[in-house]
N, C-alpha and C positions, 0 to 999 in steps of 0.2 A: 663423483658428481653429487651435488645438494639438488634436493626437489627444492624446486620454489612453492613455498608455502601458501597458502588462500584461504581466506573466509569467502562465508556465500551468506549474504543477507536477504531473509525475506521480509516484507516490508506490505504493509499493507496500508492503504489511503482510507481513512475515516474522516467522514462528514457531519459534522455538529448537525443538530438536527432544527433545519430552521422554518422548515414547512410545520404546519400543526399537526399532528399526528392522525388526525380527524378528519375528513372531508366532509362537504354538505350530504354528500348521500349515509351517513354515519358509517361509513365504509374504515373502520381504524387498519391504521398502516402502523404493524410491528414496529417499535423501535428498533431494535436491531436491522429492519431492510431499510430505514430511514439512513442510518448510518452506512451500510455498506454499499450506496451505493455506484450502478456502473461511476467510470470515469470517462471522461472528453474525449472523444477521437484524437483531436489536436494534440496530446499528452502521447510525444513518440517518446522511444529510447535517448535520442541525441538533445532534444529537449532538454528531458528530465535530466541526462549528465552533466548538460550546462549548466542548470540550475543548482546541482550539487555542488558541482565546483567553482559556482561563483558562492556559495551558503561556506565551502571550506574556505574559501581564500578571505573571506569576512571575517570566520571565526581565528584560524590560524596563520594566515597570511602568505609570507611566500613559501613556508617552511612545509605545511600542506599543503599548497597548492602542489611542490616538487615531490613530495612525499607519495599522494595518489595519482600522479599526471600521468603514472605510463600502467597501472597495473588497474583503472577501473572501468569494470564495463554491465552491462543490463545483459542476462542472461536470459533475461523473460521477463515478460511485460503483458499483463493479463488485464482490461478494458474490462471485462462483465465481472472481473472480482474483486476490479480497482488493488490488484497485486502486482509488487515485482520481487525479482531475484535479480541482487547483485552481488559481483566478484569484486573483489580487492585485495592487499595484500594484507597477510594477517598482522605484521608488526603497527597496520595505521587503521585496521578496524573500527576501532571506539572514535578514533576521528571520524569515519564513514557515519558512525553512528550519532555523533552527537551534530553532526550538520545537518541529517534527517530529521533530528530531534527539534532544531531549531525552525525547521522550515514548516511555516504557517498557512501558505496558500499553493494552490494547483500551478506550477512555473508556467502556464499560459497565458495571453491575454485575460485580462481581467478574469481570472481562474478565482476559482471559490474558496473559500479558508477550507483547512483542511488539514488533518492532523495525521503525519507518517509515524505509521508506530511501527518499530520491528519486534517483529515477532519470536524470530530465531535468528540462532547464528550457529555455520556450522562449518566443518575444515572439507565437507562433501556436496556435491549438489545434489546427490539421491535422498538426505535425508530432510534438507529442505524443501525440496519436490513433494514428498510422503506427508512433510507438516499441511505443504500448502493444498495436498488434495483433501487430507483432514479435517481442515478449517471448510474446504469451499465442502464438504462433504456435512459438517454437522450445520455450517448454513444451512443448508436447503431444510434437510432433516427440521429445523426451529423453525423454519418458514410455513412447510409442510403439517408440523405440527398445531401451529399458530393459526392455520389455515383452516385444520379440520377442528378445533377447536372451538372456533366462531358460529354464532348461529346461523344456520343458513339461512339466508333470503328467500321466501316462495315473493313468486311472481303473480300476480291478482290476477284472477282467472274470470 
């Protein structure tokens, strides 16, 4: 018997940055937390599959559309790090990928532009898993950083 072959895409949602970075209290908001941040409740797995598979059947037609129709699915869906993990079959990958690539806004009602970038691609979900704790792991760490970095505010006494 042949294993059925898989890629696992992790995929992360970035947000142009259209607030100033600056508020009235001169309180500056990282760049980096402007871009990553949470995403919409309303943004479920079946959603976002929809949304892929109407961006494939755009790009490639009925040939993708029958190509990923039975092998894709949302393996994790993370809302505070605006990530996912998806499975598909490894022979239509770079399809998977380049309809991600094309897709501009959050597939929700009046959803925000938004730029799917992936990050990785791997034939395991463990070493996808490891990138995406890495990533949410050197966030914080830059946040963290960026945090103690600033001058602190005393409060008038």
């Amino acid at each position: 018997m042949v294993r059925i072959k898989e890629r696992y895409l992790l995929v992360n949602i970035i947000y142009p940055p259209d607030l100033p970075t600056s508020t009235g209290n001169d309180v500056v908001v990282p760049d980096f937390v402007v871009r990553h941040q949470p995403t919409v409740d309303k943004l479920t797995p079946p959603i976002l599959l929809r949304a892929i598979r109407t961006e494939v059947a755009t790009l490639f037609g009925d040939y993708g559309s029958g190509a990923l129709e039975g092998h894709l699915s949302v393996k994790y869906h993370g809302l505070a790090t605006s990530t996912f993990i998806i499975k598909c079959a490894r022979a239509h990958y770079k399809m998977l990928w380049a309809a991600l690539t094309v897709m501009d806004h959050v597939p929700v009602k009046n959803g925000r532009p938004c730029i799917f970038r992936v990050v990785r691609v791997s034939g395991t979900m463990r070493k996808v898993e490891e990138e995406a704790i890495r990533q949410a792991r050197k966030l914080i760490l830059a946040a963290k950083e960026t945090q103690s970095s600033l001058p602190s505010q005393k409060s008038p006494e």
